[in-house]
C-alpha positions in Angstrom: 29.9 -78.0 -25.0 31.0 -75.9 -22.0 34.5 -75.6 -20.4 33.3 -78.2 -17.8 32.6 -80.9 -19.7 35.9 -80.4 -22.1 38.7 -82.4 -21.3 42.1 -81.2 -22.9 44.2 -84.2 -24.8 48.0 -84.2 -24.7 47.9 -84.4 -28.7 45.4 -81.0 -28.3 47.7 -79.5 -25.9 51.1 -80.2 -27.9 49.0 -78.7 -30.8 47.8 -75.2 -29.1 51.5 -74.7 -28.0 52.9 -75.1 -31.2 50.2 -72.2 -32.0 51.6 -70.1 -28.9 55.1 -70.7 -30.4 54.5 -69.7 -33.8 51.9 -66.6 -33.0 49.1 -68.0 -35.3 45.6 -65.6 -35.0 42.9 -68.0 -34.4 39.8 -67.4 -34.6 37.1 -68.2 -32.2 33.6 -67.7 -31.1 32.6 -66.4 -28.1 30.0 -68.4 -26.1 29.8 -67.8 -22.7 30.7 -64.9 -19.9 31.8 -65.8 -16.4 33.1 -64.5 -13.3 36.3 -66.2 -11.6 37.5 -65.3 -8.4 40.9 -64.3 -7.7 43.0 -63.3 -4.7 45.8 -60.6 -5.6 47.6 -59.5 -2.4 45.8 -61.1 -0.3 42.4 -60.2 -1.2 39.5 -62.2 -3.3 38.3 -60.2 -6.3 35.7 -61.2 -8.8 36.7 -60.9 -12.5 34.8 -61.6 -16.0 36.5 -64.2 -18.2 34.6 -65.4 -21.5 34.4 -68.7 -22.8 35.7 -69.4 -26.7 35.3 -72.4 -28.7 37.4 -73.1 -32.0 35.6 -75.1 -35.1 37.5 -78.4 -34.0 35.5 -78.1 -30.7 38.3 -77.3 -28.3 37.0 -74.4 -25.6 39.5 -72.3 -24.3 39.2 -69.2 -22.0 40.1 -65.2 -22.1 40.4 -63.2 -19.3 39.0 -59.3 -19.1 42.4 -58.1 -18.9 43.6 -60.3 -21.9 40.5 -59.4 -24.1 40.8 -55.4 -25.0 42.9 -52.3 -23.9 39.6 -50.7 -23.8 37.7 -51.7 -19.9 34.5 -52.0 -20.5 31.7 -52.3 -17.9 30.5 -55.8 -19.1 32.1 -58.3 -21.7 28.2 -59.9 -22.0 28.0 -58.1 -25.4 30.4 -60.4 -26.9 28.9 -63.0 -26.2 27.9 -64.9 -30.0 30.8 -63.0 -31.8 33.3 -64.6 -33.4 36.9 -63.0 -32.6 40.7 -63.4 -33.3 43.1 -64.7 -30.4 46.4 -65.7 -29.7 47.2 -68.5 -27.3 48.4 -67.3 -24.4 49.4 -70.0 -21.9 48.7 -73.9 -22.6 47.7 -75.6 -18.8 47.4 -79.5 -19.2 47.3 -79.8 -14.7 44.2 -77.5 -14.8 42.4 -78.0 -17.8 42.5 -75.1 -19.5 44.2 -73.2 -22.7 44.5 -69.4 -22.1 43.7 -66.8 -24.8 45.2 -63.3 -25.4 42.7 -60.7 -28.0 44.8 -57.5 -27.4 47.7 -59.5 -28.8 46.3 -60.7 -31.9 44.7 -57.1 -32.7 48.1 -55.7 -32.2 49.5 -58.5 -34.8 46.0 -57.4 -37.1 46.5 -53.8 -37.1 50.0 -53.7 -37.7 48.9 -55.9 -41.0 46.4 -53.5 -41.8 48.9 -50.1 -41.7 50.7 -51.7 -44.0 48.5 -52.5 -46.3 45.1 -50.2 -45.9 44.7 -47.4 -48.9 41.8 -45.5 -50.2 38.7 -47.2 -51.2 39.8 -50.8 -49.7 37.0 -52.3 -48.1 37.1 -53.0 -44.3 34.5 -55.0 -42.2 34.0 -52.8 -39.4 32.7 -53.0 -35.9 30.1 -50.4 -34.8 31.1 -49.1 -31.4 29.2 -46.1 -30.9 28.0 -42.2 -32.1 29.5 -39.1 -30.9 26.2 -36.8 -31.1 28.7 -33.6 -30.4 30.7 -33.9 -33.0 29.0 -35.8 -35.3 31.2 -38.8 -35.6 30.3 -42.2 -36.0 33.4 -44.5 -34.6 33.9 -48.4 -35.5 36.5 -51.3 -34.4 39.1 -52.5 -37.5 41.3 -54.6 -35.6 41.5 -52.4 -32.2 41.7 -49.6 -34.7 39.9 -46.7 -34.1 38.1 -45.9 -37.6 35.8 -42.7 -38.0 32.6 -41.7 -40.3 31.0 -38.4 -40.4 27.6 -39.1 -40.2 27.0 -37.5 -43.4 28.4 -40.2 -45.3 26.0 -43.0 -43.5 23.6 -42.7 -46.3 22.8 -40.6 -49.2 19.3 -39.6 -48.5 19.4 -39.8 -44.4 21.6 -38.0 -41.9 21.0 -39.3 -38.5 21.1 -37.1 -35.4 21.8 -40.0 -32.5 22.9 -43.4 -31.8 19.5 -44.7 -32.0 18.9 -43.1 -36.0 21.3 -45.6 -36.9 20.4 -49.6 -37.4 23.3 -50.9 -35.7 24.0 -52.3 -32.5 27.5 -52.0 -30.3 29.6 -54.7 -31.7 27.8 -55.2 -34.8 29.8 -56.1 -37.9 29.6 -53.9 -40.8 31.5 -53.2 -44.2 33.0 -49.8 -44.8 34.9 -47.9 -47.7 37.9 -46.3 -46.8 38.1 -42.6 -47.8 40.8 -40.8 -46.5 44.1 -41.8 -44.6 46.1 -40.4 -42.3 49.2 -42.4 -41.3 51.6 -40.1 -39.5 48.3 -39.9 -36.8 46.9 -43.8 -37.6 43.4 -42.2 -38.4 41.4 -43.8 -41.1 37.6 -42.1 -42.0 35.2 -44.2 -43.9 32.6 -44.3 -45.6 29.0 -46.3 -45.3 27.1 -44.7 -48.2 30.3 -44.4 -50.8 29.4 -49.0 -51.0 25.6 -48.0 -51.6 23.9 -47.1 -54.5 22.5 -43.5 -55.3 18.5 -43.4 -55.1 18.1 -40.4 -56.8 20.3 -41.3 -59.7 16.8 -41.6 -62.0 14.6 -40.5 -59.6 12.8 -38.5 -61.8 11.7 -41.3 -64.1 10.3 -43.2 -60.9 8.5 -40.3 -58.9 5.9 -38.2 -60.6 4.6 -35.0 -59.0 1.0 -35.4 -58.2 1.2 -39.0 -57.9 0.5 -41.0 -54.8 3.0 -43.3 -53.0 3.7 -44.6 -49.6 6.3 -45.0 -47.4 7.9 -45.5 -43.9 8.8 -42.1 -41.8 12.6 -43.0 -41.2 12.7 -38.9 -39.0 11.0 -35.9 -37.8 12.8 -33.0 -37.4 11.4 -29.6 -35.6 13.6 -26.9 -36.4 12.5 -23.5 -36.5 13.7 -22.8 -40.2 10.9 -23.5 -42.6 13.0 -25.5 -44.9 14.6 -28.0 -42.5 11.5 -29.2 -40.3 9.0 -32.0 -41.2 8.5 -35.7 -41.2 10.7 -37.5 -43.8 9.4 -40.0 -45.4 11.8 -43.4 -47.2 9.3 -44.3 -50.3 8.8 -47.8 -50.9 11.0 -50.4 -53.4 13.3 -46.9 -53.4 15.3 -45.7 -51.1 14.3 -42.1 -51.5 13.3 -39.4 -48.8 10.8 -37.0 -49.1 10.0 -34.4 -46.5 6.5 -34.1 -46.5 4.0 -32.2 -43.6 0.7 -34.2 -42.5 -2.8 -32.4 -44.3 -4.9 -30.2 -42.2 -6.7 -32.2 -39.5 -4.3 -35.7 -39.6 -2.6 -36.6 -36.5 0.9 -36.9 -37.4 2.9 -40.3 -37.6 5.3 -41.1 -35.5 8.9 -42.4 -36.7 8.4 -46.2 -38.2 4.5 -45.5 -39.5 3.4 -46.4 -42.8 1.9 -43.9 -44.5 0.8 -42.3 -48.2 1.7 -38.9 -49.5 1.1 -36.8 -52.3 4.7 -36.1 -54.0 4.0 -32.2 -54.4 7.5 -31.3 -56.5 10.6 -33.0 -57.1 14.0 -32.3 -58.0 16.5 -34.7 -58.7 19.2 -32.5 -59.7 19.4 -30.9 -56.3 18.1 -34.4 -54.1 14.9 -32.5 -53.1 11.0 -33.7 -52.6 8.3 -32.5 -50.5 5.0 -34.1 -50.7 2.4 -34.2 -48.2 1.1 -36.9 -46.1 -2.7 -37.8 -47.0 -3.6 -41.1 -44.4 -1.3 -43.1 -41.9 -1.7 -46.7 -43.3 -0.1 -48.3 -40.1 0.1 -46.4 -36.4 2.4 -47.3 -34.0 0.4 -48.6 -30.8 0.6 -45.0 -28.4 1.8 -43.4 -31.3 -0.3 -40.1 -29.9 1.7 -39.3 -27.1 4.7 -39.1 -29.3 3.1 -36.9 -32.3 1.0 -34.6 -30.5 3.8 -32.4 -29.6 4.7 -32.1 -34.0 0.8 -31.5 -34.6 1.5 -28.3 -32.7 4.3 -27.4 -33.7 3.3 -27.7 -37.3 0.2 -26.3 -36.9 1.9 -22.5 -35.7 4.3 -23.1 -38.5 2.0 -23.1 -40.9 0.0 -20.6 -39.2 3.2 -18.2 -39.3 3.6 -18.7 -43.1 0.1 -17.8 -43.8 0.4 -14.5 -41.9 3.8 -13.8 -43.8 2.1 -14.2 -47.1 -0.9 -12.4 -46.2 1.7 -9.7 -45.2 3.0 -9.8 -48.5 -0.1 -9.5 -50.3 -0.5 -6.4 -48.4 2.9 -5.3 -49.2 2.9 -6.1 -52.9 -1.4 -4.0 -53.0 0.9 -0.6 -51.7 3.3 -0.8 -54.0 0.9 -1.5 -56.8 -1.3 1.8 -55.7 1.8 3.9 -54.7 3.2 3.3 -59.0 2.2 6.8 -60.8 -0.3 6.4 -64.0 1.2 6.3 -67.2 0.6 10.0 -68.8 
């Protein structure tokens, strides 16, 4: 049902006022974004307003200015969410029963001061990554929650907004770690609510053996030890960093593909293993990769010269040691 075709009863109207008088949150979905025209001193303007309807079937309206403190560029994104309100205005003459968001998430976050501590749950909504300081931010209430984006899972760190599988507005549930209530800040935690992969990931993953996997990163730094393609093995929730065998064109992120697990370490959350065959390719998957092949290519070409240096090294030293007498 749209706002056009809802006709407001008095018995409906009487009932949404006694919700205006006594402040109760409803919540509401959010099913349609308009524009309404205005004139404010003498001049039209165009503003968004979105459509909510209640379980009972009664739709009611919220303007941009009533919705959040926050003024976003379009209020299209919330459209299919489900929301709290409080009613702002009942108008029997025009048809129409106002809504007020900022006014119920002040109500909700005053609730939640007094009552959030330490390892509480909270369903969170995902708002966006700060790829500077490495902050995730989320939505409790119209409070501002943070994550470091270490703590988003145990095995993956990711480096930018698109790393992580959540969409703005998204709903998601969160672990409170640490509270700060003379400055209202509140960090959480995804991956303190998830399961440890590689508690026992020594009795799954043999070295040696073959497994396959989706490559969830690939990261290019110069240092050795921190570049690669990382690899999430199947039915565990375990990365691996592993480098493509001589003459494979690299996967891109999202391929399937089958490694050799070349050593393991649970104690210290390592693996490195090295991709064998690319099981599923990404359709222009080349144009992506062909940079890595490079790249990987002169790193390994730089190790083998440092170890051949070595070898040299190690030959002097051996000649240069006097005979025993």
């Amino acid at each position: 049902m749209s706002l056009e075709n809802f006709k407001l009863t008095t018995e409906k109207a009487a009932e949404f006022r006694e919700y205006q008088r006594s402040e109760k949150i409803l919540s509401g979905m959010i099913t349609h974004r308009q524009s309404i025209s205005r004139v404010i001193n003498g001049e039209t303007l165009t503003v968004e307003a979105l459509e909510v309807e209640f379980p009972d079937g009664t739709i009611a309206v919220c303007n941009a200015e009533h919705f959040d403190a926050h003024k976003f560029d379009s209020l299209i994104g919330f459209v299919g969410y489900e929301e709290p309100f409080l009613v702002e205005r009942v108008d029997v003459k025009n048809n129409v029963i106002m809504l007020n968001r900022i006014k119920a998430l002040d109500i909700l976050k005053e609730n939640l001061w007094k009552t959030v501590q330490e390892q509480q749950v909270l369903l969170a909504n995902f708002r966006s990554m700060n790829v500077e300081t490495g902050k995730l931010h989320f939505n409790v209430f119209g409070q501002n929650v943070w994550m470091r984006k270490e703590d988003w899972d145990h095995t993956y760190v990711p480096e930018l907004p698109q790393d992580i599988n959540l969409q703005p507005g998204d709903d998601i549930e969160l672990q409170v770690v640490r509270i700060w209530k003379d400055q209202q800040l509140i960090q959480v935690s995804r991956k303190a609510l998830i399961p440890d992969p590689w508690i026992g990931a020594s009795d799954i993953l043999q070295v040696n053996e073959y497994y396959s996997g989706e490559v969830v990163n690939i990261s290019l730094y110069e240092r050795e030890s921190w570049q690669g393609y990382f690899v999430k093995v199947d039915k565990t929730g375990i990365v691996i960093r592993c480098t493509p065998r001589i003459g494979l064109q690299p996967p891109a992120s999202g391929d399937k593909v089958n490694f050799r697990l070349e050593y393991l370490n649970e104690d210290e959350r390592k693996g490195r293993g090295s991709i064998i065959k690319v099981v599923n390719r990404r359709e222009n998957a080349f144009n992506e990769t062909n940079r890595y092949n490079k790249f990987i290519t002169i790193s390994n070409r730089d190790i083998r010269k440092q170890q051949n240096q070595q070898r040299e090294q190690q030959r002097e030293q051996q000649h240069e040691q006097p005979l025993d007498q």
